[in-house]
C-alpha positions in Angstrom: -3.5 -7.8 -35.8 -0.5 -5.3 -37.1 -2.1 -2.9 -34.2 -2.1 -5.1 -31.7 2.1 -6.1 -32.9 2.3 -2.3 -33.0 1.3 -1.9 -29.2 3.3 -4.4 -28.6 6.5 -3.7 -30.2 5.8 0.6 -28.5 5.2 -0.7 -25.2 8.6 -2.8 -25.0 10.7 0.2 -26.3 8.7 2.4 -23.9 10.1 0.0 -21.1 13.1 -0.3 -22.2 14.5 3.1 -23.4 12.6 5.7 -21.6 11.2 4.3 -18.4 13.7 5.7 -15.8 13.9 2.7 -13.0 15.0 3.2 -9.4 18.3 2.3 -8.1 18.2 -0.9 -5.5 18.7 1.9 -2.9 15.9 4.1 -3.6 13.8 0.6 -4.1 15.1 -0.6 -0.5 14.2 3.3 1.2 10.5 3.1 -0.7 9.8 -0.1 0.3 11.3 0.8 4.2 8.7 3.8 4.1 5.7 1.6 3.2 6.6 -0.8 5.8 6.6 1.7 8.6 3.4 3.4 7.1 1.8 0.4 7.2 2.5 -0.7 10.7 1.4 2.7 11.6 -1.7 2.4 10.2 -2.0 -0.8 11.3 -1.1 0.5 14.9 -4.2 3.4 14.9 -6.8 0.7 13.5 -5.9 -1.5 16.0 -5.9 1.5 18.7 -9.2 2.8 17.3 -10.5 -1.0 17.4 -9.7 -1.7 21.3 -11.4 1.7 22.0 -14.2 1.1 19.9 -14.8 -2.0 21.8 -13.8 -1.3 25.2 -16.6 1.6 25.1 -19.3 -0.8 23.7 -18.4 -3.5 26.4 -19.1 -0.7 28.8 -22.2 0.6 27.3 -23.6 -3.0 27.3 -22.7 -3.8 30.8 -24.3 -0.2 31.7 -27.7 -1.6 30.3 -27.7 -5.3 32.0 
């Protein structure tokens, strides 16, 4: 059990005293860039998906 209060005890002054945390600015402009990745992303799968479809809606027609 004293390991486990050891862990503990480390991990809190690890946290505390020599994690370096952003500033609310740098938090703000990181979370900004994984919005705009995201919709990005978002934006090809959703390009990729309409093509992926619109080409097996003409394939299946081609075959009726």
């Amino acid at each position: 059990m004293a390991k486990v209060t050891e862990y503990i005890k480390e991990s809190y002054e690890e946290l505390t005293e020599k994690v370096t945390w952003p500033t609310w600015s740098e938090l703000q402009n990181s979370a900004i860039l994984v919005l705009i990745a995201a919709i990005i992303i978002a934006l090809i799968v959703l390009l990729m998906d309409q093509s992926f479809g619109r080409l097996l809606q003409y394939f299946y027609k081609s075959l009726a």
